[in-house]
C-alpha positions in Angstrom: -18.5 44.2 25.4 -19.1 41.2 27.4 -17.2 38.0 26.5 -18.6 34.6 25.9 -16.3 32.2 27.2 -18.6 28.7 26.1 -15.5 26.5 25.1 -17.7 23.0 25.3 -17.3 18.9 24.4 -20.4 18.3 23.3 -24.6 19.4 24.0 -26.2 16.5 26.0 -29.4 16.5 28.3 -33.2 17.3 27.8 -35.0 20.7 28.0 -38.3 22.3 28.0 -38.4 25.2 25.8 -40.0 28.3 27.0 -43.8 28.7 26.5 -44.4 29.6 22.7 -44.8 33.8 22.8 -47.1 34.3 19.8 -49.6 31.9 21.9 -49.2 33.4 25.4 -50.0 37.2 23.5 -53.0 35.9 21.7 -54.4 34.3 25.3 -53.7 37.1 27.0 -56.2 39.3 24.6 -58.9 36.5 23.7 -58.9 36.1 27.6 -59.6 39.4 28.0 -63.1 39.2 25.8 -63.6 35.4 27.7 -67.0 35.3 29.3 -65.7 33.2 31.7 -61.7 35.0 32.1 -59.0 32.5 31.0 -56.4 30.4 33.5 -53.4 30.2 30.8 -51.1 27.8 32.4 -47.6 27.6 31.5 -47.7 30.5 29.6 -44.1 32.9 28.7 -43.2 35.5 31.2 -40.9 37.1 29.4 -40.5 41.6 28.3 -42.9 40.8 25.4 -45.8 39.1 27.0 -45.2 41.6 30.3 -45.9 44.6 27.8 -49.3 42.7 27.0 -50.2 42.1 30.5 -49.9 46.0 31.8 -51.8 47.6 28.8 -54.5 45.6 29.6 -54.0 46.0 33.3 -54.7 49.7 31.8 -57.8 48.7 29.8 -59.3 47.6 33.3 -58.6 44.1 33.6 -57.5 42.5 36.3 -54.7 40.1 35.7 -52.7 38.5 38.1 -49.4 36.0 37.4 -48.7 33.2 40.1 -45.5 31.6 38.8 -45.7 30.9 34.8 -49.5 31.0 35.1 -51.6 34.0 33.7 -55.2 34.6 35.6 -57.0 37.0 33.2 -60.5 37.6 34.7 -63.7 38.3 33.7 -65.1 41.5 32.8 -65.4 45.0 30.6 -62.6 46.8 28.8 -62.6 50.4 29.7 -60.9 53.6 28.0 -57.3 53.7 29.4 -56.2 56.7 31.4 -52.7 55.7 30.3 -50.5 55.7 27.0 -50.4 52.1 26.3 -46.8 51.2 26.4 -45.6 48.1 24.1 -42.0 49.0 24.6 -40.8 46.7 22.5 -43.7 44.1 21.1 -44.8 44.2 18.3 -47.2 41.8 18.5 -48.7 43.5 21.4 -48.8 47.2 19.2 -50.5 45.5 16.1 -52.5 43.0 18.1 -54.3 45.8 20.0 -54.5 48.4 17.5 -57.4 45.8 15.9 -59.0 45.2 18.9 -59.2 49.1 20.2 -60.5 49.8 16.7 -63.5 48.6 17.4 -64.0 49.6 21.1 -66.5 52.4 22.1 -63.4 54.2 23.6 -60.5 56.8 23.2 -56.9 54.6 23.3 -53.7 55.5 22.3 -50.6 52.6 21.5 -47.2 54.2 21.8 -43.5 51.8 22.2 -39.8 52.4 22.5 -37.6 54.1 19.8 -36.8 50.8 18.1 -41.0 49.6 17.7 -41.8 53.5 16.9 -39.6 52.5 13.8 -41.5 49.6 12.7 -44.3 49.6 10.2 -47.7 50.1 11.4 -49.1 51.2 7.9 -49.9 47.4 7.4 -52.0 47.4 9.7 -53.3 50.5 9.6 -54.4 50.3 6.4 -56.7 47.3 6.6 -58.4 49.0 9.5 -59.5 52.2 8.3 -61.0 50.2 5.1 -63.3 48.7 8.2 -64.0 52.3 9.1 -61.4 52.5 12.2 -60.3 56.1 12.8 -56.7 56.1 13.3 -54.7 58.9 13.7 -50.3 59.0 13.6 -47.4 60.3 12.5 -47.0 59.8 8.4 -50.9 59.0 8.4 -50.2 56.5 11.0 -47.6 54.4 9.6 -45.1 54.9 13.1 -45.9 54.8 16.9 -47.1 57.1 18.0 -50.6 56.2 16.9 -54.4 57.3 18.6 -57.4 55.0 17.8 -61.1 56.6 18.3 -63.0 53.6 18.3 -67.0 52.6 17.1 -68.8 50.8 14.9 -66.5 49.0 12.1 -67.6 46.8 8.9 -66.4 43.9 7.3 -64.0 43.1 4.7 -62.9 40.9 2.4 -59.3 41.5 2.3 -56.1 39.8 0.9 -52.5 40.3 2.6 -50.0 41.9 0.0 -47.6 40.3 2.6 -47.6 37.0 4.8 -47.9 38.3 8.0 -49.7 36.6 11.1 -49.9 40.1 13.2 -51.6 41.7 10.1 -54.3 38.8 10.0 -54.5 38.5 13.8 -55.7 42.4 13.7 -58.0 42.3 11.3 -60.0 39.2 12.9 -59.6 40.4 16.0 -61.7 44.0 15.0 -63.9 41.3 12.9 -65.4 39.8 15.7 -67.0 42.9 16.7 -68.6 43.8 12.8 -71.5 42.9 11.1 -71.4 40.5 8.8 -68.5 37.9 7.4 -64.8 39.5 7.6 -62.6 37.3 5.0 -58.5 37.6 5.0 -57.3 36.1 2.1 -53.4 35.1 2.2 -50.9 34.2 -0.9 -49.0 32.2 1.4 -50.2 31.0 4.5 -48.8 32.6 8.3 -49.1 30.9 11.7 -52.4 30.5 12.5 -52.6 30.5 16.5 -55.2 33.0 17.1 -57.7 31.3 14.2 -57.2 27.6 16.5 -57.7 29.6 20.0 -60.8 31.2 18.5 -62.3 27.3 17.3 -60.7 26.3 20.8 -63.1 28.8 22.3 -66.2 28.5 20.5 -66.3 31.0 18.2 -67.6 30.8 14.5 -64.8 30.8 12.0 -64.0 29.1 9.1 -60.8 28.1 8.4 -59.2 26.5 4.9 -56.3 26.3 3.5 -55.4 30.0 2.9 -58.7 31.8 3.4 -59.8 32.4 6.9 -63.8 33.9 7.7 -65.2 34.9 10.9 -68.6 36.1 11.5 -68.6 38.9 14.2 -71.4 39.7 16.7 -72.5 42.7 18.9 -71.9 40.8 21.7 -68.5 38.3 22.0 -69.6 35.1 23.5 -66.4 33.6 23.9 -65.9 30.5 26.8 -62.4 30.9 28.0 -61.7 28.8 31.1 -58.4 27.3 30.4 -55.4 26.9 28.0 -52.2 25.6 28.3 -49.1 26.9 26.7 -46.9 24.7 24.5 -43.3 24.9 24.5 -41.7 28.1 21.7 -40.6 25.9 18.7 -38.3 29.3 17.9 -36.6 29.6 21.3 -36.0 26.0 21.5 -34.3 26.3 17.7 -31.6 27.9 19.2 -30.8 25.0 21.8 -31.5 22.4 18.5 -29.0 24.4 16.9 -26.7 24.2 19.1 -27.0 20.3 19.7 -26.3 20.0 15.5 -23.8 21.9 15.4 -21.2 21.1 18.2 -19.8 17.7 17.7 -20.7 14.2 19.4 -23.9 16.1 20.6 -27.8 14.5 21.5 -30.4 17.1 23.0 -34.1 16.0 23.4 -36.5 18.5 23.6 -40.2 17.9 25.3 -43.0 19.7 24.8 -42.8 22.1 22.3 -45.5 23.0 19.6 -45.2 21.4 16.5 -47.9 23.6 14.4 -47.4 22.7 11.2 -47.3 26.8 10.5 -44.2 27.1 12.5 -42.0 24.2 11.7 -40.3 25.7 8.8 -37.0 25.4 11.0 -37.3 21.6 11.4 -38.2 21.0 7.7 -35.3 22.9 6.0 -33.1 20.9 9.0 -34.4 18.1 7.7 -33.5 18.9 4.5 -30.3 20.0 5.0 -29.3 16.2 6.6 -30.0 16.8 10.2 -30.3 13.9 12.2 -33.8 14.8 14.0 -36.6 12.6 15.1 -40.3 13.6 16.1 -41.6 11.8 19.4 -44.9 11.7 20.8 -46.8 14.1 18.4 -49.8 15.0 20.0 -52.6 17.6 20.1 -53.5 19.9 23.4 -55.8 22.7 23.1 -56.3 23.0 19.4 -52.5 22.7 19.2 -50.1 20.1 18.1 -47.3 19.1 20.3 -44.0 16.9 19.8 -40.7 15.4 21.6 -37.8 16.1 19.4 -34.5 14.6 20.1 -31.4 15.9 18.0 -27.8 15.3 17.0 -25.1 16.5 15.8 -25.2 16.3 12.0 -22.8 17.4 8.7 -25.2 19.4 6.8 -25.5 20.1 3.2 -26.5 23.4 2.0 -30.1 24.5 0.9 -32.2 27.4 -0.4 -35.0 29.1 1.8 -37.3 30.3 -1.0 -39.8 33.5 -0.4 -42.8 30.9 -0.2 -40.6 29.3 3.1 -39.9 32.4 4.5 -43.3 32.9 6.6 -43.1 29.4 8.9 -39.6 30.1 9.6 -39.3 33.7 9.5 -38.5 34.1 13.3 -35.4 30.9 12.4 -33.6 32.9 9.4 -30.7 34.1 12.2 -30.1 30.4 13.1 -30.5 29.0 9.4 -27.9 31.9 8.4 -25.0 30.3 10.9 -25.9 26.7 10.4 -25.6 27.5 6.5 -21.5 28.6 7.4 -20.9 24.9 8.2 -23.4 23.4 5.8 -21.6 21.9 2.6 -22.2 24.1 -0.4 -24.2 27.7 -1.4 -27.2 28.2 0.8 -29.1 31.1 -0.5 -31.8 32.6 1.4 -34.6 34.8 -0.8 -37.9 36.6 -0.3 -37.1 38.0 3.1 -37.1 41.4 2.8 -39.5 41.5 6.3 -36.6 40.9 8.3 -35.6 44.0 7.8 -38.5 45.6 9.6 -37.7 43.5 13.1 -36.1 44.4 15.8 -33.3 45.6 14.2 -32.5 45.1 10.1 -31.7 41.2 10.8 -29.8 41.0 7.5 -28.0 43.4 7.9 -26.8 42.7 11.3 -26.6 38.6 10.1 -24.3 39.7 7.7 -22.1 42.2 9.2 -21.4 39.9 12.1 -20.8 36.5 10.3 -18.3 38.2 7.7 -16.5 39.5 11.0 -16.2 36.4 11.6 -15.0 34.8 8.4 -18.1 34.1 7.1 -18.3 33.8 2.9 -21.5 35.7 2.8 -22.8 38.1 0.9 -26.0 40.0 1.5 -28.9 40.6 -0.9 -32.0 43.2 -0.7 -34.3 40.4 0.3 -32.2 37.9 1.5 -28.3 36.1 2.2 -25.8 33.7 0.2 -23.7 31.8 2.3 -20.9 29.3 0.6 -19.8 26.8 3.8 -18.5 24.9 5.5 -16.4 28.0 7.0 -14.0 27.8 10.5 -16.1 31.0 12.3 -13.7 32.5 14.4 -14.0 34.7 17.2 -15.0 38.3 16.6 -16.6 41.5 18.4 -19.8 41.2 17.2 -23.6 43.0 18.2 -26.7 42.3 19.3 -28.3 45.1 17.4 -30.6 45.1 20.7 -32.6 42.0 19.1 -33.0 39.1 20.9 -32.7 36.8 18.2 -29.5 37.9 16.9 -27.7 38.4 20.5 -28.8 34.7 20.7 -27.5 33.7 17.4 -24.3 35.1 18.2 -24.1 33.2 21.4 -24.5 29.9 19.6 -21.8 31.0 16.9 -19.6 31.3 20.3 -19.8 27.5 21.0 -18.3 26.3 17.4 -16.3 29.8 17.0 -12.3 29.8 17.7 -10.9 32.6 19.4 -12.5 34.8 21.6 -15.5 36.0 21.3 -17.4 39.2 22.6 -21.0 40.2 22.8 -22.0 44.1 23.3 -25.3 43.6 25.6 -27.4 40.2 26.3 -30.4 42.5 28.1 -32.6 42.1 24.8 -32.8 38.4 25.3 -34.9 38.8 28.2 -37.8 39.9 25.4 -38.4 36.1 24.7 -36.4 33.9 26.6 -35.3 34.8 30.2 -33.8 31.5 31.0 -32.0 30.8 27.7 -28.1 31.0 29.1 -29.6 28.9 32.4 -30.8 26.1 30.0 -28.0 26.3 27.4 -25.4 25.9 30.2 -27.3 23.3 31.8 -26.8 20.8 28.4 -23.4 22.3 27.6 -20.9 19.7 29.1 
């Protein structure tokens, strides 16, 4: 167990968040199928994006990283000699099961013993409707899984869950069909790889939950250059942080505000934060804000399943702000958080009620009755990132001592995050 000594006064500075991950992945693989390669500047270096990088270093492009900059260049995929190794992405597994789908190529996508137990029927199923020949263990619903790629068709297909990986898979083996490939979504998820598509030229047409793409023979995207906005879900934990610990202001610059993924900020808003947008802007198909925050008394709120999707990756922080929120906050229709990383309501709730926490826990979701004095606990990371960084943030407003098992997993999507949280903690 490693202790978390962050007895503070208050959060005060600025920061600029990490680059956003689900951006840097999807520039990575459109890069890849660029005419022209792709310069992604700024982009997130982190275990997730890395695990992008080598398996298409195995596909047979040449990529090469120069500080946070990502050179993707021009040119062929080839059929891997390699098991391509996600470790622990699965953004990268799903991601590239579409696109190897419809490559004239043998592949096969394999990860570590916590993504082998993640759900790859979702995706799988979709794809063989196309005409993808997947092959796995349980009929490909686990990692392990091989992919004899050819000639696919298009679908029109709706999502029995919101799920931006699911979407991004199909479209991304829909650029390569025949014909018009529809996804159809009850309620819409993140829509990065959609914008970077328009960004890049190709034909797509995008409304309000439907999204169409036309796919060709021959990809003619432009590439060139991107840039990588700041992670509105790493920079939620610093946010948190800044409401939470008393006489506290943060300002934080440059972080996408896609209004997909700014759940977080809503239900904050909600809930009585005292939060101001600055600056909004557009870059590269992509909205971008300034936000500055302060510490706040919060009221509670309900995250309904309709919510759940543009603050899915925020439930973890929403959970512990909810102990100190006023009232019942009750979190429903978020049963997929059971299928991250770890089972993130389970591990929400086993380590907030060791902690005092009034919580109880529900199949698809948490009820928290606040405002609650958290005290110091031994609590785990589950090896997720966002729960190991959760925890940390508890530590700050926590009294007692408090003790982590392992910070390693943070490295998945934020390597600097104790660097930039002691540097406004004063």
């Amino acid at each position: 167990m490693k202790k978390l000594s962050l007895k503070i006064n208050r959060i005060e500075g600025e920061i600029i968040p990490p680059a956003d991950k689900s951006i840097t992945h999807r520039a990575i693989i459109l890069g890849a199928l660029a005419k022209k390669g792709l310069r992604i500047n700024r982009a997130l270096i982190s275990g997730d994006t890395l695990s992008t990088v080598d398996c298409f270093r195995k596909l047979g492009k040449e990529i090469t990283i120069k500080g946070n900059d990502i050179y993707v260049a021009a040119g062929p995929l080839k059929e891997p000699i390699e098991i391509l190794n996600c470790h622990n992405s699965g953004t990268t597994a799903r991601l590239l099961a579409g696109l190897l789908s419809a490559q004239p190529f043998y592949s096969v996508i394999d990860g570590d013993n916590s993504l082998r137990q993640r759900p790859m029927k979702r995706i799988v199923g979709p794809l063989s409707l196309m005409g993808a020949r997947i092959f796995g263990r349980q009929e490909g619903a686990f990692l392990p899984i091989s992919i004899k790629g050819g000639e696919l068709q298009a679908i029109d297909y709706e999502l029995p869950v919101a799920s931006a990986q699911v979407k991004s898979a199909i479209l991304l083996a829909g650029l390569f069909t025949e014909g018009q490939t529809t996804v159809r979504e009850k309620i819409k998820s993140r829509d990065h790889l959609e914008r970077m598509l328009k960004y890049f030229g190709q034909e797509i047409s995008l409304e309000e939950k439907t999204v169409k793409i036309r796919g060709k023979k021959k990809i003619e995207l432009e590439g060139g250059e991107i840039a990588v906005p700041g992670d509105i879900s790493s920079a939620a934990f610093l946010i948190t942080a800044a409401v939470l610990v008393p006489k506290s202001r943060l300002i934080v610059r440059q972080v996408n505000y896609n209004p997909t993924r700014i759940g977080f900020i809503k239900k904050l808003l909600q809930m009585g934060a005292r939060l101001s947008v600055l600056n909004l802007k557009e870059e590269y198909n992509e909205e971008v804000a300034d936000l500055e925050v302060k510490f706040s008394e919060l009221k509670a709120v309900e995250i309904t399943a309709e919510e759940v999707p543009a603050l899915i990756d925020e439930i973890p922080l929403f959970a512990l702000l909810a102990t100190q929120a006023i009232g019942i906050s009750r979190i429903s229709g978020a049963k997929e958080l059971r299928y991250k990383e770890c089972d993130r309501l389970r591990a929400l709730y086993l380590n907030l009620r060791k902690m005092g926490a009034r919580i109880e826990e529900q199949e698809d979701g948490l009820i928290i009755e606040g405002p609650t004095r958290l005290k110091g606990a031994e609590v785990q990371s589950f090896n997720d990132h966002r729960i190991a960084m959760t925890m940390i943030i508890a530590a700050l407003i926590a009294e007692g001592e408090m003790s982590l098992d392992s910070l390693d997993c943070i490295q998945i999507s934020y390597p600097e995050f104790r660097q930039h949280l002691l540097t406004i903690c004063h």
